[in-house]
C-alpha positions, 0 to 999 in steps of 0.5 A: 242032101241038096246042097243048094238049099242054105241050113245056115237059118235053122242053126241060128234058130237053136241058138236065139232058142237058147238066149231067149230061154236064158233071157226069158228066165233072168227076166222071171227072176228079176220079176220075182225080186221086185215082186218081193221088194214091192210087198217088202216096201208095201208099194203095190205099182212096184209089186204088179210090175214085178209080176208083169215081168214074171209073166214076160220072163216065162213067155220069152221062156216059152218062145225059146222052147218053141225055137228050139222044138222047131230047129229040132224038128228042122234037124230031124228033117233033114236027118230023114232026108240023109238016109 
């Protein structure tokens, strides 16, 4: 393994990997509530704004995934390039 080159950034990455998926996921959750309270309390605006943050709640969930894949993909890397 060179050891002059800095892994510190792909450690990182796994990490923000999972606070965005959690992130991502509380953001769905808070979305499908007032998504319900809009329909509840028959106000549409609030309804749609409850969908819109469903839908950023998943891509931040996504992205998350992403992250992840890719600091895995970095490990598996330099795994091969140990042996």
């Amino acid at each position: 393994m060179n050891d002059d080159y800095n892994t510190d950034h792909d450690d990182d990455l796994g990490a923000k990997g999972d606070e965005n998926q959690a992130k991502g996921n509380m953001r769905d959750a808070a979305g499908k509530i007032q998504e319900g309270f809009g329909k509840l309390t028959g106000q549409d605006d609030v309804e749609r704004k409850g969908r819109e943050k469903q839908m950023e709640g998943k891509a931040q969930n996504l992205g998350g995934r992403v992250q992840k894949g890719a600091d895995d993909m970095v490990d598996d890397l330099k795994d091969d390039s140990d042996e």
